[in-house]
C-alpha positions in Angstrom: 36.4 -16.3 22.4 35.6 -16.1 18.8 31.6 -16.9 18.7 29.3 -14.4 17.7 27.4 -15.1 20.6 29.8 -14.0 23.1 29.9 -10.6 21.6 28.8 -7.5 24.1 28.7 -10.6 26.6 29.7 -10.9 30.2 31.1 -13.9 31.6 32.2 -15.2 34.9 35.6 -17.3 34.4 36.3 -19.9 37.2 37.4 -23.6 38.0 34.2 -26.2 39.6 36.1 -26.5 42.8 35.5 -23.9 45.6 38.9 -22.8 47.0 40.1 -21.1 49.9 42.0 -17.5 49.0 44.0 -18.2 52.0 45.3 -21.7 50.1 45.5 -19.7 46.8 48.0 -17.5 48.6 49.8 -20.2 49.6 50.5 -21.5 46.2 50.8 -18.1 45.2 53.9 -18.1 47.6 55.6 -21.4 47.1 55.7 -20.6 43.4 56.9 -17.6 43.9 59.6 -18.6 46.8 58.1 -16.0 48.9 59.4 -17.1 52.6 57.4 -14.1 54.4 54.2 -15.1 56.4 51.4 -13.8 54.5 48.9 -11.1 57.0 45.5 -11.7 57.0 43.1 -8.9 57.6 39.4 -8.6 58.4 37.3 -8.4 55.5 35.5 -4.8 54.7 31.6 -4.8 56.0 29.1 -6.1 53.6 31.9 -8.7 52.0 30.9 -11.6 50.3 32.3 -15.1 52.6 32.0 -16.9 49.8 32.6 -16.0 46.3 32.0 -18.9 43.6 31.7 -18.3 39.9 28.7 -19.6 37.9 30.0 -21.0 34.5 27.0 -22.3 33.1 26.7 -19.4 30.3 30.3 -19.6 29.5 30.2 -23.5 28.9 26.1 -23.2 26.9 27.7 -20.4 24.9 31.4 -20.9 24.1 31.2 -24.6 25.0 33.9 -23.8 27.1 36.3 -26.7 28.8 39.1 -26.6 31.2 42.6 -27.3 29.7 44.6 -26.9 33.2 44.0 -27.0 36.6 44.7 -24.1 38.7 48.1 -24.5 40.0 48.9 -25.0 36.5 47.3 -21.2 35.4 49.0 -19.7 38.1 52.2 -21.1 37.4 52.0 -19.9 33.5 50.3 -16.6 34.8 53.0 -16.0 37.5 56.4 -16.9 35.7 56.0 -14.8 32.4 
């Protein structure tokens, strides 16, 4: 980010299509070869069900666009 305007700034970072953690960990694990079963585990009281990032300052201040989609991120994230 190199504006001025996004100096001191906080910004939520996320893709426009809602998606499951339990589908991220799958992709997670077929990228990673992982043959274990993944546990799942009751989420702590007071946890958010949904959690969905609202762009809209990040795209009116940085005029931000996606370059990749998310199995392509996670792929460059998870093979460095």
């Amino acid at each position: 980010i190199n504006s001025k305007k996004a100096i001191n700034e906080i910004f939520n970072i996320g893709g426009n299509k809602e998606i499951k953690i339990k589908k991220v960990a799958g992709i997670i694990k077929k990228i990673l070869k992982i043959k274990k079963n993944i546990k799942f585990f009751p989420s702590p009281p007071g946890s958010a069900l949904r959690r969905c990032p609202d762009t809209k300052k990040l795209k009116k201040i940085i005029k931000f666009k996606y370059d990749f989609q998310l199995i392509e991120g996670l792929k460059k994230t998870l093979k460095k």
